[in-house]
N, C-alpha and C positions, 0 to 999 in steps of 0.2 A: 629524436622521437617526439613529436608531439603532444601537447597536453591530454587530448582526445585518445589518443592511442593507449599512452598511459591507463587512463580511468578506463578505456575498457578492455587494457587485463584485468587491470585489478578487480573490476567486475567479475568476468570473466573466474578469477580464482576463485573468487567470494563464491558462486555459485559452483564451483567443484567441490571447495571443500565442505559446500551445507551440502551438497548429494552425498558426499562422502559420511560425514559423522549421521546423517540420518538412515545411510543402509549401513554402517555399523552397529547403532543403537536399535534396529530394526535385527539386526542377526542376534546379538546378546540377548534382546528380550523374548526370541520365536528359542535359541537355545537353552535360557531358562525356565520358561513353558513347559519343556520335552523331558524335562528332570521334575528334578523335587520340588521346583515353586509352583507347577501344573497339579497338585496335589492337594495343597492350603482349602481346607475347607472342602475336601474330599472323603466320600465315607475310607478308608481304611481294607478295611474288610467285607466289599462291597458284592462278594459270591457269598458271604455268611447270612442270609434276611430273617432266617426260622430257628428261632434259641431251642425249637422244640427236634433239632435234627440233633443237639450233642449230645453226646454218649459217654463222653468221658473230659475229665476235667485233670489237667496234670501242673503244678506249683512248684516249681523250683526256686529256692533263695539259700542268701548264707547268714545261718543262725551265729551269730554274735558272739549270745551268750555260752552255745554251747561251743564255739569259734571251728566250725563245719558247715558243711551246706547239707540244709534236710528238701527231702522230696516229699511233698503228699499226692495222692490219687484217688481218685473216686471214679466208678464206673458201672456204666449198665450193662447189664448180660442182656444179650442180645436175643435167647431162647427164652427167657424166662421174665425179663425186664424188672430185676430185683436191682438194686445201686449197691454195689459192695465197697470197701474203700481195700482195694490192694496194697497200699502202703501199711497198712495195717492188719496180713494178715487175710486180706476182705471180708473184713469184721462187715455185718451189715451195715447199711446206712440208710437214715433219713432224708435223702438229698434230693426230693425232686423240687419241692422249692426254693432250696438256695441256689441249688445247679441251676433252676430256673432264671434268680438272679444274677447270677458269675456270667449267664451264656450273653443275658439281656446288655450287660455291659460293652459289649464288642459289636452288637448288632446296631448297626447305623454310628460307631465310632468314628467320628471325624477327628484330623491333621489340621489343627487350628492355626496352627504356626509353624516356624521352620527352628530349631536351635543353632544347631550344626548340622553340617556334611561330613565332619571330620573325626575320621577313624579314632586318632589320639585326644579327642577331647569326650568320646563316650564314658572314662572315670570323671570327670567333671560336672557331668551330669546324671549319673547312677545309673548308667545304661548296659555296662558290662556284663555280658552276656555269663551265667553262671556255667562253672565246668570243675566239676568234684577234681577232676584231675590237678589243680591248681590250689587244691585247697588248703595244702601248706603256706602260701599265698597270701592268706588272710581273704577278704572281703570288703577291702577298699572299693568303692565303687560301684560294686556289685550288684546289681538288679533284680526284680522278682518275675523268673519268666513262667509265664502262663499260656499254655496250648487248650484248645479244646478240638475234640475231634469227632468224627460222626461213629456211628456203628462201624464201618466198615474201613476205620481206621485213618481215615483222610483228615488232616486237616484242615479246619475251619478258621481258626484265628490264633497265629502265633507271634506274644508281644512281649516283651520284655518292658518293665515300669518301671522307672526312676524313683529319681528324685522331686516330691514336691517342687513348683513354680513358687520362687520368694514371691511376688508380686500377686499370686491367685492361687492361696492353698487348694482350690476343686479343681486344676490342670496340675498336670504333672507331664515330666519329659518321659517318652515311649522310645521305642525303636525295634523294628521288623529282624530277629536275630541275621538275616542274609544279606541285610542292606546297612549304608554307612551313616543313614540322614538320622536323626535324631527328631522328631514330630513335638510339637506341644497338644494334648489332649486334654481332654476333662473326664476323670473318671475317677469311681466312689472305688476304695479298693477295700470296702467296710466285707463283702460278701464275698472274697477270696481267701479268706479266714483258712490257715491251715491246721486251725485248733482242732483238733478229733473230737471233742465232746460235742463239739458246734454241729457236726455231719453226723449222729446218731441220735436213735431211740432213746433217750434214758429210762423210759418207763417202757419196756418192751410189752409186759399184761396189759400196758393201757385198762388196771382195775385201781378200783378206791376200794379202802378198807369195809365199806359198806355193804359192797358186792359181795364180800365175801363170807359165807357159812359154814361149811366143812375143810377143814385142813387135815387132809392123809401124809403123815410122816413112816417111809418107809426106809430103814435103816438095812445097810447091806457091806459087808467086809470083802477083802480078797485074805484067803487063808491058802496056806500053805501043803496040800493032801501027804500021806505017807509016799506017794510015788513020786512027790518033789513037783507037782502041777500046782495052779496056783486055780483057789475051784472060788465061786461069790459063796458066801453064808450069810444067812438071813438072821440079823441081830434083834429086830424088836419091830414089831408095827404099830402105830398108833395113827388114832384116827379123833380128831376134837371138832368138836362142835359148838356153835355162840347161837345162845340162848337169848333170843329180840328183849323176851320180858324182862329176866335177870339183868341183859346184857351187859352179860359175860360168859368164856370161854370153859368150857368141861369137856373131859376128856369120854368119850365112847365105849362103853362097855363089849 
């Protein structure tokens, strides 16, 4: 074989194998596209655009201290559009401006980064979806999942939040409870507060002392009748009134 012959296989391979590794590096990069890297800097919850369509706000995590997972909920009635918190009985609630902020958090949430794809390293990053059935378990790992949902019962954004980012405490690692990727995002978790005082009234009169001039005290018993019924009796009425000039309180004659 000749020298010439030689040098053009070996040409010849050179150019097989640059076609080769450039349409494999060409398949790898169009198959990670079609997954989870196609997403990096993608809104998240990209059907959610209007904080002002949820209706209800639901927080699951596993309390530590009391070593259980506690659930809160707050929601709007939908005939009457009062925020009640259901977890509580649906004690009323003052929530339209922090629901306002809980909703604002997820609307235009972007997948900053990728952590993981993998199933078993969701305890390493605090993404472990919460499940009271496991609670014997502890809460290793464990996450705080957060749903919001419309009136009519749909969900709008369903996230489960980690663990803080060492490197940037304002990101924290995310994950979509149905899928296995693991997201890096930036989110305040300041107004997901499952504190109950935090979502009520405390001054339900919304009065100041100043407002106020007649105080009617009507006093009433449950007693017991001779036929064993149980009937209200009327203990005592009183009626006080605050005197501007004196100011001070005397009772009504």
């Amino acid at each position: 074989m000749s020298d010439n012959t030689k040098t053009g296989i070996v040409a010849a391979l050179a150019v097989v194998s640059f076609v080769l590794a450039l349409m494999t590096t060409t398949r790898n990069y169009s198959t990670n596209n079609t997954g989870a890297q196609s997403k990096i800097n993608q809104v998240i919850f990209d059907k959610f655009t209007d904080p002002l369509t949820a209706a209800s706000l639901k927080i699951v995590k596993y309390d530590s201290d009391a070593e259980k997972y506690s659930e809160f909920e707050v929601s709007k009635d939908r005939k009457t559009g009062v925020w009640t918190i259901p977890s509580n009985e649906n004690y009323p609630a003052d929530a339209n401006r922090q629901m306002s902020e809980a909703a604002n958090l997820f609307v235009g949430l972007k997948a900053l980064n990728i952590a993981s794809e993998k199933r078993d390293e969701q305890s390493l990053y605090g993404v472990v979806e919460p499940d009271k059935k496991k609670e014997e378990t502890g809460g290793e790992g464990v996450g705080t999942l957060v749903q919001l949902r419309d009136e009519k019962g749909d969900i709008l954004a369903d996230l489960i939040i980690g663990k803080p980012d060492s490197q940037d405490a304002k990101k924290r690692f995310v994950r979509i409870p149905s899928e296995d990727v693991i997201y890096v995002a930036e989110i305040d978790t300041t107004s997901l507060s499952t504190d109950f005082k935090q979502w009520i009234e405390s001054d339900l009169l919304k009065l100041s002392g100043a407002d106020i001039e007649v105080i009617g005290i009507r006093n009433y018993s449950l007693v017991e009748s001779s036929r064993g019924a149980l009937e209200v009796s009327q203990v005592y009425d009183a009626d006080l009134a605050f005197n501007v000039r004196d100011g001070k309180w005397s009772a009504n004659n």
